[in-house]
N, C-alpha and C positions, 0 to 999 in steps of 0.2 A: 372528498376522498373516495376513491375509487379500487372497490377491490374486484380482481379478475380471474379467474378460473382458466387452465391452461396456460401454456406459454406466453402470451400476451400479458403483460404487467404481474411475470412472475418472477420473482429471484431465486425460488425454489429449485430449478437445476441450470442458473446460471454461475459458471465458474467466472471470479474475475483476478485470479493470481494473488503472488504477492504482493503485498503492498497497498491491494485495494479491494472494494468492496460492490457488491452491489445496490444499486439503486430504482425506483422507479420515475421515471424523467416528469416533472411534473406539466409538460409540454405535450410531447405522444401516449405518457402513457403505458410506455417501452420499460423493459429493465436493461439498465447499462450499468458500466463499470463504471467506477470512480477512485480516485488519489483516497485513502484513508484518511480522516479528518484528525485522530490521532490516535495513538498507540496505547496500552496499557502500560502503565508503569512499573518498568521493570527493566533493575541496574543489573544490564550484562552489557561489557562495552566491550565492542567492536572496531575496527579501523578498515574502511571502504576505499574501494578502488578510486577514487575520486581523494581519497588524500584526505578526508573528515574523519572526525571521531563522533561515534552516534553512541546512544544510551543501550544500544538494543538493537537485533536484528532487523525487527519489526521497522523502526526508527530507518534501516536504512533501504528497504525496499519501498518504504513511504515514500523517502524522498529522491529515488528513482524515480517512481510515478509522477511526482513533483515539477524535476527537472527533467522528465521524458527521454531518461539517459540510463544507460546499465550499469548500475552497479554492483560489483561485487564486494562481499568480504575477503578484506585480505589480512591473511594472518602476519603483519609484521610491527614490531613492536613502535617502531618510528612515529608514528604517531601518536600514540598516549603521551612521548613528551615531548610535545609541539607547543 
């Protein structure tokens, strides 16, 4: 395990959005982004542009990063009863 000083193999002012996190690549070295591996547990449910019902905000920019696709929330009630 390799720890580094400066930008190189730091996460300390890497932003990596919603959804995801960062990581040090165990390859370069590098710090990169990554899909969130999962979310804290917490029941506030949402209804995403994609037409799913997710647990949680968090739950649905995860799997944006997932599917490499934009989702939003949308506020309509049509899918909670799906």
């Amino acid at each position: 395990f390799l720890i580094q000083d400066g930008p190189l193999g730091s996460c300390e002012n890497k932003y990596c959005g919603l959804g995801r996190h960062c990581i040090i690549s165990r390859e370069t070295g590098q710090a990169e982004c990554a899909c969130m591996d999962l979310c804290k547990r917490h029941y506030k449910p949402v209804c995403g542009s994609d037409g799913e019902f997710y647990e949680n905000h968090c739950e649905v920019h995860r799997a944006a990063c997932l599917k490499k696709q934009k989702i939003t929330i949308v506020h309509n009630e049509d899918c909670f009863f799906k």
